[in-house]
C-alpha positions in Angstrom: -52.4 -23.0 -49.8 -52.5 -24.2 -46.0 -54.1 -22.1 -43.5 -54.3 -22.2 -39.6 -57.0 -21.5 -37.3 -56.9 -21.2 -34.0 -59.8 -21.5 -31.2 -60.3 -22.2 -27.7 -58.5 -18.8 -26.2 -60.7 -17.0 -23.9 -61.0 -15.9 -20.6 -60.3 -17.6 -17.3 -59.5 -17.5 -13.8 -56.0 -18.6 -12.3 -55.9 -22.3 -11.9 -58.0 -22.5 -14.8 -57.9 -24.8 -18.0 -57.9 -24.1 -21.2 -57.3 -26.1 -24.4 -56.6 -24.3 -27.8 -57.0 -25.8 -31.5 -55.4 -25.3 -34.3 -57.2 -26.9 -37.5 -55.1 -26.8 -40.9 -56.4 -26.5 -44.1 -54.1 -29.7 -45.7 -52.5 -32.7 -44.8 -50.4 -32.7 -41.0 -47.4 -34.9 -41.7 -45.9 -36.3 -38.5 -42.2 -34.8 -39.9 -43.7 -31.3 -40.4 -43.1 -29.6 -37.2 -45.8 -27.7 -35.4 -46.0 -24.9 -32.6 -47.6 -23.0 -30.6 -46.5 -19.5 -30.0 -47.7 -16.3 -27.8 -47.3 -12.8 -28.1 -47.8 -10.6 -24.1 -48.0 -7.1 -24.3 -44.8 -5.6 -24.5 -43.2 -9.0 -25.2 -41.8 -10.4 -28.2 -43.5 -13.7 -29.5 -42.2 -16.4 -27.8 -42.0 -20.5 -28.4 -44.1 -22.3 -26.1 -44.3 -25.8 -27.2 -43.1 -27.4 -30.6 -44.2 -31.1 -32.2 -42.6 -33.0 -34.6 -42.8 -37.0 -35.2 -44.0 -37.5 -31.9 -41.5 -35.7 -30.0 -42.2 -32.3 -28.1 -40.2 -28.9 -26.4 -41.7 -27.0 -23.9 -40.5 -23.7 -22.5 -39.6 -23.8 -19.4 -42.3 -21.6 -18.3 -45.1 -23.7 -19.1 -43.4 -27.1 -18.5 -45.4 -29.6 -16.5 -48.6 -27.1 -16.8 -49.0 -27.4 -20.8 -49.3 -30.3 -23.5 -49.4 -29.9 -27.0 -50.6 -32.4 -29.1 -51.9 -33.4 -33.1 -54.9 -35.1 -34.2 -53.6 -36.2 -38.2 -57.2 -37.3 -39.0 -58.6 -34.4 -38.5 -55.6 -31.9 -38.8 -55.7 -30.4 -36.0 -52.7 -29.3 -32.9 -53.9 -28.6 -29.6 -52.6 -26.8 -26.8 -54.1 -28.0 -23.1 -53.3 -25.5 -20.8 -53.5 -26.1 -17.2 -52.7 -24.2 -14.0 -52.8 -21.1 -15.8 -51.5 -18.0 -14.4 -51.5 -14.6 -15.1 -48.4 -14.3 -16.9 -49.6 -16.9 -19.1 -51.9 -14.1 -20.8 -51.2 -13.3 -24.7 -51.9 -14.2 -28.2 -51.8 -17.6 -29.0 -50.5 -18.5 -32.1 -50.3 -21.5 -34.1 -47.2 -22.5 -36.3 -46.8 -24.7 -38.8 -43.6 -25.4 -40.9 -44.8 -27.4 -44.3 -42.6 -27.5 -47.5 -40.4 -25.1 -46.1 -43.0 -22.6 -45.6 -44.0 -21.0 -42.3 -47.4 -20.6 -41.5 -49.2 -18.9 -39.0 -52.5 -18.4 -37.5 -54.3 -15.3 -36.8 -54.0 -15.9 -32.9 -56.1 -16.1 -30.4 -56.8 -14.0 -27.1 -55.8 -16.5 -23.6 -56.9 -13.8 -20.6 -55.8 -14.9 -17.2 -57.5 -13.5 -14.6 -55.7 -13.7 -11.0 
């Protein structure tokens, strides 16, 4: 069984930094693609960045601000989120499509104050 964690979400000011983790239980495969997904209040869950084999989506929202990236050796997918803004505030998820499975993490809290 794989599982996600997810760490790093907090609370910050606008402008801020943040970088989220996302350590799996098994192997990361460079083919196996991996995401990070939030969830606003009153919003449904959206994509905000996908990786797979070295290639990456943004949404255009967080384009030029975000980069998400995988450590294989130690399993791991971060998020680095910079400029952050208000409406960057949600639960951050963590995605990862293995065997094809989905699995998800059980979020964590990004708070953006302005």
């Amino acid at each position: 069984q794989v599982q996600l964690v997810e760490s790093g979400g907090g609370l910050v000011q606008a402008g801020g930094s943040l970088r989220l983790s996302c350590a799996a239980s098994g192997s990361i495969f460079r083919f196996n693609v991996m995401g990070w997904y939030r969830q606003a209040p009153g919003k449904q869950r959206e994509l905000v960045a996908v990786t797979s084999s070295g290639s990456t989506t943004y949404a255009d929202s967080v384009k030029g601000r975000f980069t998400i990236s995988r450590d294989y050796a130690k399993n791991t997918v971060y998020l680095q989120m910079n400029s952050l803004k208000s409406e960057d505030t949600a639960v951050y998820y963590c995605n990862l499509d293995r065997s094809g499975y989905d699995y998800w993490g059980q979020g964590t809290q990004v708070t953006v104050s302005s």
